[in-house]
DOZAKOL-169534 format. One record per atom (N, C-alpha, C): x, y, z. Coordinates in pm, whole numbers, padded with zeros to 5 digits, always signed. Atoms other than C-alpha are relative to their C-alpha. Example, Ala and Ser with C-alpha at 12.3 -4.5 7.8 and 13.67 -1.06 7.14 Angstrom:
+00089-00119+00000+01230-00450+00780+00090+00120+00000-00082-00119-00006+01367-00106+00714-00077+00109+00073
***
This chain:
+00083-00116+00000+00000+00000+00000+00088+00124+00000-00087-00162+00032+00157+00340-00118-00069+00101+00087+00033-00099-00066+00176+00606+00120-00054+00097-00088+00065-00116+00061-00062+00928+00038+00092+00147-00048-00133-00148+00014+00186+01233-00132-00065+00092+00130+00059-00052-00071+00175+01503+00130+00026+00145-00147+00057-00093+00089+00068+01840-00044+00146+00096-00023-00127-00108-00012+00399+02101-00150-00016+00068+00134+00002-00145-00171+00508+02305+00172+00028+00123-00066+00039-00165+00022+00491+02703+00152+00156+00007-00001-00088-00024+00020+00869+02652+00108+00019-00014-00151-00010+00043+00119+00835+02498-00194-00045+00099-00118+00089-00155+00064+00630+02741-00352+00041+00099+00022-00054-00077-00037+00845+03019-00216+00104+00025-00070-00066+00025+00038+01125+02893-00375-00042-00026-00143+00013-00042+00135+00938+02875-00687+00014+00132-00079+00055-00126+00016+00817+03200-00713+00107+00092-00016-00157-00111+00009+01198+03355-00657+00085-00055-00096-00023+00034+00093+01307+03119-00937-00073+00056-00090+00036-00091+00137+01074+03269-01191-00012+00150+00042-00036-00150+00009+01119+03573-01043+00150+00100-00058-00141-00032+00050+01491+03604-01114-00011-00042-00140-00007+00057+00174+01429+03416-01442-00039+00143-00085+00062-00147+00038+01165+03761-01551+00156+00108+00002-00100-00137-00003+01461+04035-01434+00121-00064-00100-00094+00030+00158+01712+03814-01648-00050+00044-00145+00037-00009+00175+01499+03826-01981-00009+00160+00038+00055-00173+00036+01392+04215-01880+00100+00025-00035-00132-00046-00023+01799+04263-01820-00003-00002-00159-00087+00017+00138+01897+04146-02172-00089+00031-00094+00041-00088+00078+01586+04268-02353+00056+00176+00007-00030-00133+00053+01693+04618-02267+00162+00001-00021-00145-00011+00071+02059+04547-02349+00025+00014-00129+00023+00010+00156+01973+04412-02693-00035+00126-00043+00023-00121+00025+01808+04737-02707+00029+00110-00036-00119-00141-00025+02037+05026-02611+00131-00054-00056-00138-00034+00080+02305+04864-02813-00037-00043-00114+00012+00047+00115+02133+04688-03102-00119+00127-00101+00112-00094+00076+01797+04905-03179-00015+00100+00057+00010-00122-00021+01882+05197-02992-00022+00078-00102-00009-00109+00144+01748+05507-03224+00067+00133+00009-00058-00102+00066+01959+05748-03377+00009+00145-00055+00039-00168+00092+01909+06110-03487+00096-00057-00148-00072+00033+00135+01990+06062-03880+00073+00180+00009-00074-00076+00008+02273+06220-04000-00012+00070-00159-00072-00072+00109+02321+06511-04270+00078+00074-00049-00164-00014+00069+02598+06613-04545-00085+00081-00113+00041-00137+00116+02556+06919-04715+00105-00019-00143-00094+00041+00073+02679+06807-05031-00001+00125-00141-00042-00146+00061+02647+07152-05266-00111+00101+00047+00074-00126+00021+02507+07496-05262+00014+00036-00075-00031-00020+00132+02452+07658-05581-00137+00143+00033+00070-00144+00004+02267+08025-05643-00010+00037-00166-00013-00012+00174+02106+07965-06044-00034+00131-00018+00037-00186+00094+01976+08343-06052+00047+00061+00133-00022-00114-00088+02127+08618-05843-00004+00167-00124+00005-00157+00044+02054+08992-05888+00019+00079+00108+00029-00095-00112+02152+09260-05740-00006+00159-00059+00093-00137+00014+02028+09624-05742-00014+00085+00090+00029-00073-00123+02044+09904-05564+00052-00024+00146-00007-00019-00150+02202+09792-05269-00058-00119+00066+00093+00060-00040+01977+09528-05296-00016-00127-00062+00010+00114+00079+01990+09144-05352-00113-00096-00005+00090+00073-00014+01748+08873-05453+00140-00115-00088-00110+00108+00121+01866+08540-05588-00111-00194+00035+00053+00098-00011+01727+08165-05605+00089-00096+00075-00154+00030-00084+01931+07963-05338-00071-00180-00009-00003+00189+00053+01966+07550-05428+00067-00058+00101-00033+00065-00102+02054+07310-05151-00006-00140-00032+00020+00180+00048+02180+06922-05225+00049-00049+00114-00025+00051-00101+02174+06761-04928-00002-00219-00020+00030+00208-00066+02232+06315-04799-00044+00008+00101+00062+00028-00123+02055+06220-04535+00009-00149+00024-00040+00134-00066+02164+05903-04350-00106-00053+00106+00077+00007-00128+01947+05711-04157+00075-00142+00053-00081+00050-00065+02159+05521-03898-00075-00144+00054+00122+00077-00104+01871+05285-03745-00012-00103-00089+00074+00155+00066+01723+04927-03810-00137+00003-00001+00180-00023+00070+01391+05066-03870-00017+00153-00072+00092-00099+00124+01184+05317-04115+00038+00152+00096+00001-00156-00070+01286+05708-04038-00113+00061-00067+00097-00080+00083+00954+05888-04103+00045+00153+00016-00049-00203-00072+01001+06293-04135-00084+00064-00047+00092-00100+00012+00786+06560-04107+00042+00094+00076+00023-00146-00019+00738+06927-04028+00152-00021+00011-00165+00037+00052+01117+06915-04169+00023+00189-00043-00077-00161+00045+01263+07324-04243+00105+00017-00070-00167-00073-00001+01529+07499-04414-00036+00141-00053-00025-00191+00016+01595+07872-04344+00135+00058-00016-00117-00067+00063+01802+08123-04494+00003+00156+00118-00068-00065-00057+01975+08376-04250+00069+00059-00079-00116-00096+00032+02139+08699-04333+00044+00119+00085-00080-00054-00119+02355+08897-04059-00172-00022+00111+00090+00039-00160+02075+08711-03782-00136+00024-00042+00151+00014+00050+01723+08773-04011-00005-00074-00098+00063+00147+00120+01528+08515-04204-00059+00109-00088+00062-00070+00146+01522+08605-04571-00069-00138-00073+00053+00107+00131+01423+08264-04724-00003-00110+00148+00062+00089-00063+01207+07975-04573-00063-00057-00104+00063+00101+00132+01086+07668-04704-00025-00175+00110+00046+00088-00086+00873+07381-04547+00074-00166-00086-00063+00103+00039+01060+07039-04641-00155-00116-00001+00102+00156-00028+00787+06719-04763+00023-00071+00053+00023+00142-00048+00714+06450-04581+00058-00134-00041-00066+00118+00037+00898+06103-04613+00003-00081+00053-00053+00127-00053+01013+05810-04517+00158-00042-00063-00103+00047+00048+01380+05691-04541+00044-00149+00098+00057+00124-00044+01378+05302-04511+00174-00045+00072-00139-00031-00079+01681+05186-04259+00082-00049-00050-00147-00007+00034+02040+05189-04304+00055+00066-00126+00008-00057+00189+01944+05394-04642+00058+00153+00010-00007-00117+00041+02081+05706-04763-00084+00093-00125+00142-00053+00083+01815+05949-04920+00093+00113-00061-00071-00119+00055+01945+06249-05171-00075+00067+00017+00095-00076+00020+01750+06579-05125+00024+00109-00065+00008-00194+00135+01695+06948-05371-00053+00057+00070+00088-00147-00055+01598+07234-05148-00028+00099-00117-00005-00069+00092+01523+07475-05434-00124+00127+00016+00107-00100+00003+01313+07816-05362+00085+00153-00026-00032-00090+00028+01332+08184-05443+00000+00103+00097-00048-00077-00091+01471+08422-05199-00043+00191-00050+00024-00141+00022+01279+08799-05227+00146+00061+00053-00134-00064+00002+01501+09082-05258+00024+00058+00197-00009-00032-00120+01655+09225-04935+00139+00104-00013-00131-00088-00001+01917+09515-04849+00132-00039+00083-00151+00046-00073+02294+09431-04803+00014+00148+00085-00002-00082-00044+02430+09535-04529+00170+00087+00037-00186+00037+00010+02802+09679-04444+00105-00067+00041-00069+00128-00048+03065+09459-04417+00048+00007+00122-00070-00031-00116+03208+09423-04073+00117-00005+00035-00115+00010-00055+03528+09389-04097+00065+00115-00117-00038-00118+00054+03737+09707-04167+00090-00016-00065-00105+00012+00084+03940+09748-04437-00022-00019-00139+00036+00024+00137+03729+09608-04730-00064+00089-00036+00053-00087+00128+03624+09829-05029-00040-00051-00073+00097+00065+00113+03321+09721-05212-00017+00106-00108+00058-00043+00082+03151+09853-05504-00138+00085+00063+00021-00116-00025+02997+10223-05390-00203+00012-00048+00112-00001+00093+02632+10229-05470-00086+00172+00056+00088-00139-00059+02439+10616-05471-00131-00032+00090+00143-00017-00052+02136+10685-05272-00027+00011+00145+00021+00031-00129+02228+10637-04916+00045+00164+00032-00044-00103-00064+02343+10991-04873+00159+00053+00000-00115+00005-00071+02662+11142-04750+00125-00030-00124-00104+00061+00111+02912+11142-05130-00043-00115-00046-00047+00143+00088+02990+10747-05198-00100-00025+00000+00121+00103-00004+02655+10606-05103+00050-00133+00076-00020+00136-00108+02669+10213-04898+00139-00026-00130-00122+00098+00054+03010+10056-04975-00055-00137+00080+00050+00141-00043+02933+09667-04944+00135-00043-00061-00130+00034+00056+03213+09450-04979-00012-00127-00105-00012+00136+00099+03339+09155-05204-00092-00082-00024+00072+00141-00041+03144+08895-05050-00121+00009+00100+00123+00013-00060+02829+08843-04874-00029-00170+00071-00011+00166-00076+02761+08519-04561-00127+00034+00019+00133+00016-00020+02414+08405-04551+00063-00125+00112-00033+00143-00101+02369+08081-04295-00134-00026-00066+00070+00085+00011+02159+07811-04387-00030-00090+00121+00026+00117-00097+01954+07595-04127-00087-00104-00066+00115+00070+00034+01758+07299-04200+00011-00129+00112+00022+00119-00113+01621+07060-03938-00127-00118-00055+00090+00093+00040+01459+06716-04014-00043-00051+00176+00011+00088-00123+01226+06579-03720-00094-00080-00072+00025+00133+00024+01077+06278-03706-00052-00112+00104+00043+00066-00088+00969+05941-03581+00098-00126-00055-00006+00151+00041+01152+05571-03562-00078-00032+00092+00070+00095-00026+00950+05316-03477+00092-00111+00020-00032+00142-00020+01138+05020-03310-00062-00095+00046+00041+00199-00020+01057+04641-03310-00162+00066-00041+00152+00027+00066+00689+04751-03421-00089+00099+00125+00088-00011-00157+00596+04874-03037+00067+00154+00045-00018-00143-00043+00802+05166-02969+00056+00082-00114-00035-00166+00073+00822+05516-03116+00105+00099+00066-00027-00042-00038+01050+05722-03073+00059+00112-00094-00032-00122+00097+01124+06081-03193+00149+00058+00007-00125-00026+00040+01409+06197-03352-00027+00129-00066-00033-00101+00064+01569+06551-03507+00128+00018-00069-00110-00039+00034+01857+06662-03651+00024+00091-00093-00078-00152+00141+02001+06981-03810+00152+00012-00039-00155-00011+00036+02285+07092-04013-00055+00156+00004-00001-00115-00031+02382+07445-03976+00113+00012-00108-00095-00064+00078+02587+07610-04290+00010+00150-00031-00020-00125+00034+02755+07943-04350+00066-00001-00209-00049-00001+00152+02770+08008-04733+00035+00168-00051-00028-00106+00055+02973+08257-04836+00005+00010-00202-00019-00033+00118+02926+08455-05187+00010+00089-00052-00050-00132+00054+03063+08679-05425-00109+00115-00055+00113-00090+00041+02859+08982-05466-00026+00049-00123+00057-00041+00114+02955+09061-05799-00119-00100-00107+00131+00070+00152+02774+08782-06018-00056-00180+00130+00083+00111-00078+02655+08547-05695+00098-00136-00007-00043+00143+00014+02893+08255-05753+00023-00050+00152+00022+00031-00171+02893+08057-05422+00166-00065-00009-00165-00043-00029+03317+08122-05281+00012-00152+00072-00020+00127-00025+03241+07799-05066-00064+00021+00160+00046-00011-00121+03058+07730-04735+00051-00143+00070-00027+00091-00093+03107+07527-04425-00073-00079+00099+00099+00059-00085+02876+07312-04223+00102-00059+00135
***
């Protein structure tokens, strides 16, 4: 005749419970490891790869011109970079002369995307150069003999910021930005762009 099992003791079960409890903080541990080093997300990176100015005029004292922007955009991540409400503004000595809302996208991961900023910049008045010593081309009207001396060259700054969303593993979102910041210097007589720097 086989003795009756007696029922688990409250040790037993105690000792379960801290076995799958340590088991849980292991898998949490190494899901967020995998994480923060495998699908951590990235701000994508961009490379101002020309500036170009197809119409410049100037007048009076006073320039307009069409300002062209060829940018790469890198997206660093193992998932889809979506982008929206994306910018690029045109700065001249600290005021916005040219703005322009960037479309909507998607750049699918580990991809590099090419982009064309291309808009027309109303006219605006140069102003004098700041550093002493240069002698521009004299224009009448301001008064006072010569009229505004402006010099050689003229520095606009370019900003453009992409924000955004990745989406990792399907479940989390997470938002991303990134800007490049360039100073483009150019020659005042016929606009050719001297060379800028990001």
């Amino acid at each position: 005749m086989s003795k009756p099992q007696r029922p688990p003791s409250g040790r037993t079960n105690l000792a379960s419970c801290i076995v799958a409890t340590i088991f849980l903080v292991f898998v949490v541990i190494i899901v967020l490891i995998v994480y923060f080093t495998v699908f951590k997300p990235h701000d994508p990176k961009i490379s101002v790869i020309a500036v170009q100015l197809p119409s410049f005029t100037l007048s009076n004292s006073t320039v307009s011109f069409t300002f062209s922007q060829y940018v790469a955009v890198r997206n660093p991540n193992r998932a889809d970079f979506s982008h929206y409400d994306s910018t690029l503004q045109l700065l001249y000595s600290g005021s916005q002369v040219g703005f322009m809302y960037i479309p909507a996208g998607k750049i699918d991961a580990g991809r590099t995307v090419y982009m064309t900023a291309t808009f027309a910049v109303q006219s605006f008045p140069l102003t004098a150069p700041q550093t002493v010593g240069i002698v521009g081309p004299s224009f009448p009207g301001s008064g006072g003999g010569g009229g505004i001396r402006i010099g050689p060259t003229m520095e606009i700054e370019s900003r453009m910021e992409l924000a955004g969303r990745v989406r990792v593993l399907h479940f989390f979102t997470h938002h991303v930005d990134t800007k490049a910041d360039c100073k483009v210097v150019i020659a005042v007589s016929d606009g050719s762009v001297l060379g800028f720097h990001c």
